[in-house]
Structure formats: structure tokens, C-alpha cells
C-alpha positions as CSV (number, residue, x, y, z in Angstrom):
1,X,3.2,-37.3,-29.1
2,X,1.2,-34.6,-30.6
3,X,-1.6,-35.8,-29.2
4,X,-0.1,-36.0,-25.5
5,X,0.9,-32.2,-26.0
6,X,-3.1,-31.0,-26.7
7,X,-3.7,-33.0,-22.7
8,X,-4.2,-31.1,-19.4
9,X,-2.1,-33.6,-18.2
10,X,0.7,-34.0,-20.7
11,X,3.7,-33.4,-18.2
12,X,2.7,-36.8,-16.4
13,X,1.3,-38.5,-19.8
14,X,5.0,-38.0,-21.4
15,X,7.1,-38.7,-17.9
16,X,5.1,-41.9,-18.1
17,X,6.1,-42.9,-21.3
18,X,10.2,-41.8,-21.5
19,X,10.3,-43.1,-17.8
20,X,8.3,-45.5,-17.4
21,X,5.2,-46.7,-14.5
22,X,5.1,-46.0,-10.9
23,X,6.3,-48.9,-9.0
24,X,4.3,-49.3,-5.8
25,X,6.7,-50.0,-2.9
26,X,6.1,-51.3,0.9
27,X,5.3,-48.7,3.2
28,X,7.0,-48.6,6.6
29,X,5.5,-47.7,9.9
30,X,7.6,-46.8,13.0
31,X,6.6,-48.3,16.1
32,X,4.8,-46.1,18.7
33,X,5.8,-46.2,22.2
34,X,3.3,-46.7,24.8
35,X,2.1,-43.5,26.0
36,X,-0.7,-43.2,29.1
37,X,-3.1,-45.6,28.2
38,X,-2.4,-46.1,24.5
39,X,-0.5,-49.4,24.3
40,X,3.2,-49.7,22.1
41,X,2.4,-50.7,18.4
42,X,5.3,-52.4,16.9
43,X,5.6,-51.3,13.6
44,X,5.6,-52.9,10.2
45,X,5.4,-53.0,6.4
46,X,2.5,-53.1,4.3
47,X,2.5,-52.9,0.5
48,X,1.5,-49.9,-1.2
49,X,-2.2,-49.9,-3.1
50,X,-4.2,-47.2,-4.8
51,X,-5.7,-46.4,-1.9
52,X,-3.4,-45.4,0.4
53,X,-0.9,-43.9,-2.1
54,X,-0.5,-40.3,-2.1
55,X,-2.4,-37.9,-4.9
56,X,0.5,-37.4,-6.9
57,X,1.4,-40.6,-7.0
58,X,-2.2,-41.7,-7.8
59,X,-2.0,-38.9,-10.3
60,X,1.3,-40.7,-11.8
61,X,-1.1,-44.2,-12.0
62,X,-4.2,-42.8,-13.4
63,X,-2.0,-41.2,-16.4
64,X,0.1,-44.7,-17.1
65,X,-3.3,-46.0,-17.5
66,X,-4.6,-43.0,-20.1
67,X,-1.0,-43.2,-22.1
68,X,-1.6,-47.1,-22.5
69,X,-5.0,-46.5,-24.3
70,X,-4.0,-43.5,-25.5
71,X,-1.3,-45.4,-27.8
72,X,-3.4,-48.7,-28.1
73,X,-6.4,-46.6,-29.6
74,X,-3.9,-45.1,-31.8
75,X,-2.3,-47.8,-33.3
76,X,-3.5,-49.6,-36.8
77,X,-4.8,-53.2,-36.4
78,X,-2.1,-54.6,-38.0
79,X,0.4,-54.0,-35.1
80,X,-2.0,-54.2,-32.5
81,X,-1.1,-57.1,-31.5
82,X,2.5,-56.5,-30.9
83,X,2.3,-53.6,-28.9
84,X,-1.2,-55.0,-26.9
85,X,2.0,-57.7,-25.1
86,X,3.7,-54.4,-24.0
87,X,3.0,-54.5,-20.1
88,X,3.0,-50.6,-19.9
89,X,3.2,-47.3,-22.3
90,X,7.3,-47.1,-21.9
91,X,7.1,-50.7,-23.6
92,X,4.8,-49.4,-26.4
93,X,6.3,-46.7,-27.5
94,X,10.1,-48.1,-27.8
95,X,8.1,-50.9,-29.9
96,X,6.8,-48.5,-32.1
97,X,10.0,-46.9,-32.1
98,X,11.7,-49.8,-32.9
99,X,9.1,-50.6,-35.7
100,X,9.5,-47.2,-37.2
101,X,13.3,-48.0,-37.4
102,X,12.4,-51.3,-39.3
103,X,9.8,-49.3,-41.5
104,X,12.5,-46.4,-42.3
105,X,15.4,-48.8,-43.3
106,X,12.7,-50.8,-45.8
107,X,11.7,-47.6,-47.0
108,X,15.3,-46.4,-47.5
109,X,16.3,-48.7,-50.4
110,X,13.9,-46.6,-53.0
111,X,14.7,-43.3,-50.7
112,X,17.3,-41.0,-49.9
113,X,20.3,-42.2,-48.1
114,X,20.3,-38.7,-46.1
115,X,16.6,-39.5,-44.8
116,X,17.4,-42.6,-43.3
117,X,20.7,-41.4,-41.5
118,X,18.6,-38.7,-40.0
119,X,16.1,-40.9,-38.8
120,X,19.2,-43.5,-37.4
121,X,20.7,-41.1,-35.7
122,X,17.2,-39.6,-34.0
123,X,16.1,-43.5,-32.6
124,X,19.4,-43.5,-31.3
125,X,19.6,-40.6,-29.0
126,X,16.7,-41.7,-27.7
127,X,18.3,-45.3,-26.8
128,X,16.6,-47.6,-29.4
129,X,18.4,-49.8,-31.2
């Protein structure tokens, strides 16, 4: 997270991560009325794409994308591959959370019993198990 903080765009990097992706959703047009010569247009539902999203939204897409190889890039190689299955950077980092959790209570049996209840009671205020 220190590195999100240094980013121009760290409000939408971390709302990305605690929160999750945007979820495109099906727009809705009303119908139109026939007016003078213009004929009525029923209206309808189309799904939502990049390209006719609005800026912030597009905004909110384009930083999902940056936090994902963000995290990815800043991973070892040796968990790689467990947080590569993630389908989005919410999913990463509680699997990193979760791992730091497994690391903390194998460290714990040579450390401090303070430490670890410290770092239990941080993962879960932030809803990891």
C-alpha cells in the first residue's frame, strides 16, 4: 500500500482494492414519442462496455487494471501463482492478507506471543479470517 500512496491516482487504486471492480450493468433507454417527423423509438437495454461508460467510471476500470499489475509485479515468484487465479485486485490482496496471517502464526512459535495478537487482531478488522 505504500506504493499506491506515491500514485496520482491512489484514491481510485485503494477504493479498487478494499471495494472491489466496477461491475458493468445494462443501460436503459426510455422510449421517445413520435414528434413531427421523427418516428417513436421504443426503448431498450443494452449492456454497458468501455466505450460508452462514463469517464469516472472508465476511470474506476482503467485503475482495477493498474492495481492488478501493480500487486502481480510485486509479488515473489513463489506465490505468484496463487494470487495470478485471483479474478481482480480485492481478491489478491485478501489472499495476501490471508497468507501474511499463515506466515505470522508460523513465525509466532519462535516469536513473541504479543506480536502475533497484534497482527490477529489487525487481519481481523479488516474482515480476513
Amino acid at each position: 500500500m505504500r506504493y499506491v500512496k506515491t500514485k496520482p491516482n491512489r484514491e481510485l487504486l485503494k477504493k479498487t482494492i478494499y471495494e472491489g471492480p466496477y461491475i458493468m450493468t445494462e443501460i436503459t433507454h426510455q422510449e421517445t414519442p413520435k414528434d413531427g417527423y421523427r418516428p417513436r423509438v421504443p426503448g431498450f437495454t443494452k449492456k454497458e462496455t468501455y466505450a460508452n461508460i462514463g469517464p469516472e467510471n472508465r476511470k474506476l476500470i482503467d485503475a482495477e487494471a493498474k492495481a492488478v499489475h501493480m500487486t502481480l509485479n510485486g509479488i515473489k515468484n513463489d506465490i505468484y501463482s496463487t494470487m495470478d487465479a485471483c479474478p481482480n485486485a480485492k481478491e489478491i490482496w485478501i489472499a495476501i492478507e490471508r497468507l501474511q496471517i499463515h506466515l505470522v502464526h508460523q513465525h509466532s512459535r519462535c516469536q513473541d506471543k504479543a506480536v502475533l495478537g497484534i497482527w490477529c487482531i489487525y487481519f481481523k478488522g479488516r474482515g480476513i479470517n
